[in-house]
C-alpha positions as CSV (number, residue, x, y, z in Angstrom):
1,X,-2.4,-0.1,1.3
2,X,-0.8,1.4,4.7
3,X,-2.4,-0.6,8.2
4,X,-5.2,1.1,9.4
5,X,-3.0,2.2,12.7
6,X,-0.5,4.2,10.4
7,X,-3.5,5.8,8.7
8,X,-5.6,6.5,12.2
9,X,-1.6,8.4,13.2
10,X,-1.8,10.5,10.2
11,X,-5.6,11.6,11.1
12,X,-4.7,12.5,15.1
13,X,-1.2,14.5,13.5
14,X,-3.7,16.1,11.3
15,X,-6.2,17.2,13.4
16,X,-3.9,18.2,16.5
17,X,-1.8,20.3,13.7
18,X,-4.8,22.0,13.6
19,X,-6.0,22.4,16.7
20,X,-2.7,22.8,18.9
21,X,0.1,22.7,16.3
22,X,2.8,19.7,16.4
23,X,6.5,19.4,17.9
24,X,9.0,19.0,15.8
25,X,9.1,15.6,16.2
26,X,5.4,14.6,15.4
27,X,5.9,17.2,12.3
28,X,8.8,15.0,10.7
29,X,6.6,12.0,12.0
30,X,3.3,13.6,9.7
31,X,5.6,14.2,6.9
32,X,7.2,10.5,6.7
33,X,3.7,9.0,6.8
34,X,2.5,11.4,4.7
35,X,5.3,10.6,2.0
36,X,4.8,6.9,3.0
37,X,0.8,7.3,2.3
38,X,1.3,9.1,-1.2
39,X,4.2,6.6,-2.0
40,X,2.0,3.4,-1.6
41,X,-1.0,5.3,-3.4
42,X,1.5,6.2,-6.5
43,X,2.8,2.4,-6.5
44,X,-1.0,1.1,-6.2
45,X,-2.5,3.8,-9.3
46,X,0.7,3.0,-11.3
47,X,-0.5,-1.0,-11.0
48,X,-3.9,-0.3,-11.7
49,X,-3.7,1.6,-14.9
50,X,-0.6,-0.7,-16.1
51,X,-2.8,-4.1,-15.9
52,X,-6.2,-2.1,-17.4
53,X,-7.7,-3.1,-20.7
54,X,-10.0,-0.3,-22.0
55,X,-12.4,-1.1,-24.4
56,X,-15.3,1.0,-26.3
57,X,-19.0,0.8,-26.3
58,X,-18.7,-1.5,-29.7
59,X,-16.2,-3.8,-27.7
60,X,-13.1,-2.7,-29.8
61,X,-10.2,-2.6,-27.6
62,X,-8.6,0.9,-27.4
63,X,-6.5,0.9,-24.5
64,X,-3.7,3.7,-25.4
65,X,-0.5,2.5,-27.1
66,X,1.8,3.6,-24.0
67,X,-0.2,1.6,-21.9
68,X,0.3,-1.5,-24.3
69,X,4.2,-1.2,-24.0
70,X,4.0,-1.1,-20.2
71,X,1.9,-4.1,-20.3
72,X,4.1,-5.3,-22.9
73,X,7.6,-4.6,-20.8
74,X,6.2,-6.1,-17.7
75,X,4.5,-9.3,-19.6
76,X,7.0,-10.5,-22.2
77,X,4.3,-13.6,-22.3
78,X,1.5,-11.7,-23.4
């Protein structure tokens, strides 16, 4: 997760972009965060779905095969 301060940044880049419209170098700013932001959200979904166990309503575990290998891969122990 980003710290709150680089989050509040990309909210005031956002909103003066739309009010006023951004210098060049606040637009290369709002695009590194911006890359930064989606870049720590894709590393934190990947983690999520890679440690997941999905199970149906009988409590048979049916957690896709690709999903298994990843776990696999990572956890040679399990």
């Amino acid at each position: 997760m980003l710290p709150k301060e680089k989050i509040d940044r990309i909210n005031f880049l956002s909103r003066k972009s739309k009010a006023e419209g951004l210098s060049v170098e606040e637009a290369k700013e709002q695009t590194a965060l911006r890359k930064e932001y989606l870049d720590t959200f894709r590393n934190s979904m990947r983690d999520t779905i890679e440690h997941v166990r999905v199970f149906d309503p009988n409590g048979d575990e049916v957690t896709p095969d690709k999903v298994k290998e990843i776990q696999k891969r990572n956890n040679p122990l399990n």
